[in-house]
C-alpha positions in Angstrom: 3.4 -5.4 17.0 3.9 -4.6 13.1 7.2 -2.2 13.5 9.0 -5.3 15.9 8.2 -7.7 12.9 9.9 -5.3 10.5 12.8 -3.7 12.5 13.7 -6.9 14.6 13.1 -10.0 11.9 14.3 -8.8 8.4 16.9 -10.7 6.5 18.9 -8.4 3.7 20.4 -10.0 0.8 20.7 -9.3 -3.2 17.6 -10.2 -3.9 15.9 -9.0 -0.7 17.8 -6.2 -0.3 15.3 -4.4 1.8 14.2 -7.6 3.7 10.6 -7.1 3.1 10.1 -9.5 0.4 10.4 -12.1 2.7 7.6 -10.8 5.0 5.1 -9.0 2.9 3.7 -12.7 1.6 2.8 -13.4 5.2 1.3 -10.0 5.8 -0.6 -9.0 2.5 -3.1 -11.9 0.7 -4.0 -9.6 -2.9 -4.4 -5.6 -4.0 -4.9 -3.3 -6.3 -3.6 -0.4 -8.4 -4.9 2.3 -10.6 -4.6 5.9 -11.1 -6.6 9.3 -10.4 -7.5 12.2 -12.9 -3.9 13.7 -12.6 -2.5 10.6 -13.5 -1.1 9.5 -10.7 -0.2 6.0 -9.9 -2.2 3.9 -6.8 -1.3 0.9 -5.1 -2.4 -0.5 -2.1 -1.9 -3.7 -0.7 -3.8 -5.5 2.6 -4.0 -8.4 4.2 -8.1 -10.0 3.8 -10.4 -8.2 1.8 -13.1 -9.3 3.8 -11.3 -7.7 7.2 -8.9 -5.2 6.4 -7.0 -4.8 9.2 -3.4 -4.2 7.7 -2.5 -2.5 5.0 -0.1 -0.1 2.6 -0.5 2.2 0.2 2.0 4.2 -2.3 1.2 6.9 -4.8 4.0 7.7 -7.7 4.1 11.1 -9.2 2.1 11.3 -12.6 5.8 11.0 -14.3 6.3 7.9 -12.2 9.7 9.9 -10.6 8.6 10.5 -7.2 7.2 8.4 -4.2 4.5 11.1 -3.3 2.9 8.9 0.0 3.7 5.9 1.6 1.8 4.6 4.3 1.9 0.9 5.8 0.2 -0.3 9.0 -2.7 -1.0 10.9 -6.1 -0.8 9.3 -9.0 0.3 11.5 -12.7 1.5 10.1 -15.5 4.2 11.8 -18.0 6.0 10.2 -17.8 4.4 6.8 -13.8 5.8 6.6 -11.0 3.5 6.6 -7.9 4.6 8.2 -4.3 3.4 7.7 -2.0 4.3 10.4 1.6 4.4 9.6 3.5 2.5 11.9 6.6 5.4 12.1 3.4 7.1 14.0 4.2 10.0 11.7 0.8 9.8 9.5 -2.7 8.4 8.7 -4.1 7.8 5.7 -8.0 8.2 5.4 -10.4 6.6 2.8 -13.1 5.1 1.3 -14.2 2.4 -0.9 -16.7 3.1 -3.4 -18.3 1.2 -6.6 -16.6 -2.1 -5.8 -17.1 -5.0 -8.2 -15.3 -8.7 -9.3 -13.1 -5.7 -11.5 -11.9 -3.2 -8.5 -13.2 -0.5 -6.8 -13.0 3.4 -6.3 -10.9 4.8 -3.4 -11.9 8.2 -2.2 -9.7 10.3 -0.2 -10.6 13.2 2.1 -9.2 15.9 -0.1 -11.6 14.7 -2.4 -9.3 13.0 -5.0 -10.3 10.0 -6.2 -8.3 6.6 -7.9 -9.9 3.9 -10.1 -8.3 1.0 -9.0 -8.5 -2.5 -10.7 -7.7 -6.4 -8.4 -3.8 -7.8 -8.6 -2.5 -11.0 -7.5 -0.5 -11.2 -4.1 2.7 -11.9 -6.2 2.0 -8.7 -8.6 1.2 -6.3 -5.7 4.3 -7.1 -3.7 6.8 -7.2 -6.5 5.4 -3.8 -7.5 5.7 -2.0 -4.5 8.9 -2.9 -3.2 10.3 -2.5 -6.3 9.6 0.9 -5.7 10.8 0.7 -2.7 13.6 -0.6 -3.1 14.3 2.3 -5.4 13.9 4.6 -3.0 16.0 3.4 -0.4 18.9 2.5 -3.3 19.2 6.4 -3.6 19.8 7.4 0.0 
């Protein structure tokens, strides 16, 4: 459902130049960022906080050079674990949420890292990630 939305309905121009700025308001209501012990940076965007059910997440290298993980898809949850699965069908992203507050939260990963992440707005958690984003795909 997800990967027809984004491969069949995009619009590219100079200030969408991916085409996802246009959708990612309609997909993702708030999220969050932060950073682990290493240093490197979190953010991870989703659609109701109350149902996750679709969601992205990006991690930056602790020198902010490299786009270490980037996930986007659908959100399911067993056993206490959410899972994002990329919509490529390449990966899956397991976590969970621990010591959540009106502040944040804690997401713990299954290698047993963990990232302190603090609330954004809709507007600050889209602008954020695809400018990254669009970084990326300006150097290929």
């Amino acid at each position: 459902m997800f990967i027809i939305l984004i491969k069949d309905q995009y619009e590219i121009s100079d200030t969408d130049p991916t085409g996802l700025r246009g959708q990612w308001p309609e997909m993702f209501s708030e999220g969050a960022e932060g950073t682990n012990e290493a240093g490197e940076t979190f953010f991870f965007a989703y659609d109701d906080p109350d149902d996750l059910t679709l969601g992205a997440v990006m991690i930056l290298s602790a020198d902010q050079t490299e786009l270490e993980t980037y996930v986007f898809g659908e959100i399911t949850y067993e056993d206490e674990t959410f899972t994002i699965a990329d919509v490529e069908g390449e990966e899956s992203l397991p976590f969970s949420i621990t010591n959540a507050d009106e502040e944040g939260f804690t997401m713990v990963f299954q290698d047993g890292d963990t990232a302190s992440m603090e609330f954004v707005d809709q507007d600050t958690i889209i602008d954020d990630m695809l400018s990254i984003w669009e970084s990326v795909t300006a150097e290929d």
